[in-house]
C-alpha positions in Angstrom: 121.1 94.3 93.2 120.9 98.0 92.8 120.1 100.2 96.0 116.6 100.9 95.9 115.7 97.4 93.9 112.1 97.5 93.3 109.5 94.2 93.1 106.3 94.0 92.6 104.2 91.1 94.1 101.0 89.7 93.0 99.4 86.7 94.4 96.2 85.1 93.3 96.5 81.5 94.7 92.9 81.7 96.0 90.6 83.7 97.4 92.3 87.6 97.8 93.9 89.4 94.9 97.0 91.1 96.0 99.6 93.1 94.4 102.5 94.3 96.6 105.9 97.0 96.4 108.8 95.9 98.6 112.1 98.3 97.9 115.5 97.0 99.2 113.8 93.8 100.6 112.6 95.9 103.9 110.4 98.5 103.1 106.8 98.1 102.3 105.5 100.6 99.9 102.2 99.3 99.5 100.4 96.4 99.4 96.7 95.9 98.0 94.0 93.3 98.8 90.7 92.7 97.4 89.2 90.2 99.8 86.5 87.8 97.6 85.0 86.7 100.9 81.7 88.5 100.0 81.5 86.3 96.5 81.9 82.8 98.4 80.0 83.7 101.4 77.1 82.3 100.9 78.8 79.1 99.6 80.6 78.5 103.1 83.5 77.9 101.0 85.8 79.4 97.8 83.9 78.4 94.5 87.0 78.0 92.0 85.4 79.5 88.9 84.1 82.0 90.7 87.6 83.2 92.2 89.2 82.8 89.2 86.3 85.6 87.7 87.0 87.7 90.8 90.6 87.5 89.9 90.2 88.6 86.8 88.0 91.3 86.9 90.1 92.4 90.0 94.1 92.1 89.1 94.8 95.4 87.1 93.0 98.1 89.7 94.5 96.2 92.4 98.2 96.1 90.6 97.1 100.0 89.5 96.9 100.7 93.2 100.1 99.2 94.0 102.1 100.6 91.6 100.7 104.2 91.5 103.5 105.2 88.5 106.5 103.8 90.5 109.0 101.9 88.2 109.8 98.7 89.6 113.0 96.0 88.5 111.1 93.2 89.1 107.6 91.2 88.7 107.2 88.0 91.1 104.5 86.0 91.6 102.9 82.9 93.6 103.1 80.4 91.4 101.6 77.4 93.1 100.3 75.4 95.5 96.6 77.0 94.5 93.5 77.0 92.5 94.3 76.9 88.7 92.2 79.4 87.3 94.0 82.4 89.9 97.4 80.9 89.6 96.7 81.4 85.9 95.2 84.7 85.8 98.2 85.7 88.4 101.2 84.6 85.5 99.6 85.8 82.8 99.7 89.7 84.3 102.5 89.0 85.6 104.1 88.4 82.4 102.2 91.3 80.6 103.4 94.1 83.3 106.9 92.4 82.9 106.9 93.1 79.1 105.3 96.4 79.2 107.9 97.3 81.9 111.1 95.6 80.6 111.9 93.7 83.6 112.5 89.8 84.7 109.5 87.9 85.9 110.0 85.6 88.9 107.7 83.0 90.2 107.2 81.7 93.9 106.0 79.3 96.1 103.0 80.4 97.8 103.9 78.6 100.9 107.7 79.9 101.1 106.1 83.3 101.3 103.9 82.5 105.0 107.9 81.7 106.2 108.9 84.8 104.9 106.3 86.5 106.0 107.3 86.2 109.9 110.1 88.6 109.6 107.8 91.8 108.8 106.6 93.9 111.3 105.0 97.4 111.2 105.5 97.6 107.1 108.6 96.6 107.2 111.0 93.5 107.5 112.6 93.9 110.6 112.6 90.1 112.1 115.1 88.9 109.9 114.4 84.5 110.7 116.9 82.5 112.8 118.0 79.2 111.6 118.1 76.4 111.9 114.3 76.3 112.7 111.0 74.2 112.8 108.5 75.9 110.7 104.9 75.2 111.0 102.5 76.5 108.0 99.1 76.4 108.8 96.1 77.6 106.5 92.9 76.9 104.6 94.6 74.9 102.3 97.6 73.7 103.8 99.8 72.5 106.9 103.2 71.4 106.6 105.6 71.2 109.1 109.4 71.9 107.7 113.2 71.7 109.1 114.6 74.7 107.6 118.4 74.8 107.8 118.8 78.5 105.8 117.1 80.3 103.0 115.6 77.8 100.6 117.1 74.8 102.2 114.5 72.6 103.2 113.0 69.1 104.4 109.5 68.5 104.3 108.7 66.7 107.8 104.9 65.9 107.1 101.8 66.9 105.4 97.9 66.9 106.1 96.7 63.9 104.8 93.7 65.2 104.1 91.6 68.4 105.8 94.3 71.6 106.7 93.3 73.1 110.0 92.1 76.3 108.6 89.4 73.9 106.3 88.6 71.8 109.1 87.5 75.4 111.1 85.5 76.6 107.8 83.8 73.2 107.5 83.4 73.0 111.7 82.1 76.3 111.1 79.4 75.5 108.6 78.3 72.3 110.7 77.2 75.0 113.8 75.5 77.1 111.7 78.5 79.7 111.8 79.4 82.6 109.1 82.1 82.1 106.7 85.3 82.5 106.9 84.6 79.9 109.8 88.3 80.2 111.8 87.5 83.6 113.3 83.7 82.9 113.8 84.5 79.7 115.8 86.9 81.3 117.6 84.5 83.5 118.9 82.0 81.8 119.7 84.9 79.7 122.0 85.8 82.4 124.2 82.4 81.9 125.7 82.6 78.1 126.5 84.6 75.7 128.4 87.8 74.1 126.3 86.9 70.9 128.0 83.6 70.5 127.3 83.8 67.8 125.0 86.5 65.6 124.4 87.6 65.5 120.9 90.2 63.4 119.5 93.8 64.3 119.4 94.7 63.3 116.2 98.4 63.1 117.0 99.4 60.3 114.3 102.5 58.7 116.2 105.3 57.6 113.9 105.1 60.6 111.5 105.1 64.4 111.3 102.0 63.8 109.1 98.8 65.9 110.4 94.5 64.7 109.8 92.3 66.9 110.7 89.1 65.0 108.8 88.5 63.0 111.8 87.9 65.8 114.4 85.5 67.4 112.1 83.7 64.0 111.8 83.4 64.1 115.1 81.8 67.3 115.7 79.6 66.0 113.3 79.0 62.9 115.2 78.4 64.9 118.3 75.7 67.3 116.8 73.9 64.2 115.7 74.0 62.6 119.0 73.2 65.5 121.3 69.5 67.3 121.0 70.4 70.6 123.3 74.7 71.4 122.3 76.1 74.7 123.5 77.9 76.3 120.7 80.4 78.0 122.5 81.3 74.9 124.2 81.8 72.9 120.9 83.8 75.4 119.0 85.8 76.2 122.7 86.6 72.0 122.5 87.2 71.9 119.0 89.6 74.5 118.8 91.4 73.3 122.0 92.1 69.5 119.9 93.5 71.5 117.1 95.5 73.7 118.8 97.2 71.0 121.2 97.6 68.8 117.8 99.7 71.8 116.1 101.5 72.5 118.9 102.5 69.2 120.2 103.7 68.4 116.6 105.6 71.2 116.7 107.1 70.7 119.9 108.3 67.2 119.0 110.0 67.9 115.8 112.1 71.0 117.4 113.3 68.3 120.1 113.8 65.7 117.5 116.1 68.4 115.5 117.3 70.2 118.2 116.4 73.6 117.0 115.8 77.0 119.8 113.2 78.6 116.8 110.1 78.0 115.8 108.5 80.0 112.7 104.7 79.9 112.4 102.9 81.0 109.2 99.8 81.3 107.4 96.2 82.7 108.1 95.9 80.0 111.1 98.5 81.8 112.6 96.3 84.6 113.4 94.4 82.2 116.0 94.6 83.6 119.6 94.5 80.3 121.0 97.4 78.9 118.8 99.8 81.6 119.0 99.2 81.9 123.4 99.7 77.8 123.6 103.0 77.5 121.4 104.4 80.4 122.8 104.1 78.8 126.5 105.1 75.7 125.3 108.0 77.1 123.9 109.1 78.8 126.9 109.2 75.5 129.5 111.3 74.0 126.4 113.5 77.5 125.8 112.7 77.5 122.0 112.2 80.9 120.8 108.2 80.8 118.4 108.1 83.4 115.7 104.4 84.6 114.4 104.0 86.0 111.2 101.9 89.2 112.3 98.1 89.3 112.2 97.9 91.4 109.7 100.4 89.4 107.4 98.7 86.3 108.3 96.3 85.4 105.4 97.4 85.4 101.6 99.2 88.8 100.3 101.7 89.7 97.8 103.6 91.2 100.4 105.0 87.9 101.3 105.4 87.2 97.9 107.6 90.1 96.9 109.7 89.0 99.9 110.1 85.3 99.1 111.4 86.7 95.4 114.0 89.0 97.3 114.8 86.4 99.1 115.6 83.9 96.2 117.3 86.6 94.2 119.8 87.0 96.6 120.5 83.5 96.8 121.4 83.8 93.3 124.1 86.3 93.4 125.4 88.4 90.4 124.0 85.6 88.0 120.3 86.2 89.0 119.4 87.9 86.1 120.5 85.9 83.4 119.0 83.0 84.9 116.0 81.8 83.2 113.3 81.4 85.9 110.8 78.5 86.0 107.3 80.5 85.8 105.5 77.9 84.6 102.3 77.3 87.6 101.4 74.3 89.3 98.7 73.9 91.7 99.8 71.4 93.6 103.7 72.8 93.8 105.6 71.4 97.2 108.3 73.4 98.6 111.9 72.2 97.4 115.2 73.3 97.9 116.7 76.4 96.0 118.9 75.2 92.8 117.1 72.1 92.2 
């Protein structure tokens, strides 16, 4: 690639609508999010169509903003896991700023881009990932824990099989009351109360790398319905503490199992306080190194996206452009290996 190679990122896989310049692969030129939290507020929760209209409405100012009359070599964009109706209105500018502009069009997983998105750091990518490495990526939608060997290589240890920690928080959340988004809310409210309050189950799953989270919000629920005068802080205080010591303990286990020193940790879960203070100390009595993706970086941006299409392009050497990219989207899209 040329010095000064230029992408631009959009991402639209739920509930912000992001468009994002990354020159070289390491300096951030901008990147632009409209935040649709306002729209699903009141809804505790994303409404689909309605994201997909936010999209819409939203996706040229917002890749306007970006772009502000730079010329740029590239156009990525998430592809999948997400909702239909974003991932849809994401290819289709996608593909009209890459005809307008005569460039290649690349899309990305979504989730490849919270990995990536540990090795920026004040705007730029500076924390280039060590591997092998144990990733854990934790959201709204999704957690998956992953043995990463290099760039795009991949095995997929386990899966939620059913709530992702970031829904169980939201739905938690909702059950006490709590404004949406619920994760930052309940975390709040469990600065003031006692982690061991309650004892929620530890939904630890032995035999697999597979997480549930469904059952912990049952029983909140449960405990509500039982109990006439709860302290709030106290619930979301012992709530968080079951989900955090699940994540972590998972975590934990597959870096022994695979005998990794690194530990990558992505997605807008990533941001909890809780989370990041308990895996770090648990990764110092076991001497394995935890990466956090940076606050800021944590939820959904085309930052990461831009960065995960750098990343890929490399991969393919001299013959990336020629190739003809798969940019067909697919919501439920699971993280593969690169060539396949």
């Amino acid at each position: 690639m040329k010095k000064d190679f230029a992408i631009l990122g959009i991402e639209s896989t739920c509930d912000e609508t992001s468009a994002a310049l990354l020159v070289d692969g390491k300096k951030l030129v901008s990147n632009v999010i409209y935040s649709q939290i306002e729209e699903h507020k009141k809804y505790h929760g994303v409404v689909p169509e309605l994201a997909s209209r936010a999209h819409a409405a939203k996706i040229a100012t917002v890749i306007d903003e970006a772009l502000a009359g730079r010329d740029i070599d590239c156009v990525a964009f998430a592809r999948g896991p997400g909702l239909p109706g974003g991932l849809m209105v994401g290819r289709v500018a996608a593909q009209t700023l890459a005809n307008f502009k005569k460039v290649p069009i690349l899309g990305v997983n979504h989730l490849e881009g919270h990995l990536f998105a540990c090795e920026f750091e004040d705007g730029e990518v500076k924390n280039p990932l060590t591997f092998p490495l144990v990733a854990l990526i934790v959201s709204g939608g999704h957690t998956e824990l992953w043995h990463v060997k290099n760039y795009g290589q991949y095995k997929v240890l386990g899966r939620t099989r059913d709530d992702a920690a970031g829904e169980a928080f939201d739905k938690v959340a909702k059950l006490l009351g709590l404004a949406y988004p619920g994760g930052p809310q309940v975390s709040a409210q469990a600065l003031q109360g006692r982690r061991d309050a309650v004892d929620f189950p530890r939904p630890l799953l032995p035999g697999t790398w597979d997480f549930s989270f469904s059952g912990i919000k049952t029983a909140v629920s449960y405990y509500l319905r039982d109990h006439q005068h709860i302290s709030v802080p106290d619930v979301c205080a012992s709530f968080e503490q079951a989900v955090c010591e699940t994540l972590v303990k998972k975590t934990m286990l597959a870096a022994e199992k695979y005998k990794v020193k690194h530990i990558a940790v992505g997605g807008g879960v990533a941001a909890n306080s809780l989370l990041r203070q308990m895996m770090v100390d648990e990764g110092q009595k076991r001497g394995i190194a935890v990466h956090f993706v940076p606050r800021k970086m944590s939820s959904d941006n085309a930052a990461m996206i831009a960065l995960a299409a750098y990343k890929q392009l490399q991969h393919a050497g001299p013959g990336a452009f020629e190739k003809k990219w798969n940019i067909n989207i697919n919501p439920n899209l699971q993280v593969k290996n690169w060539g396949k």
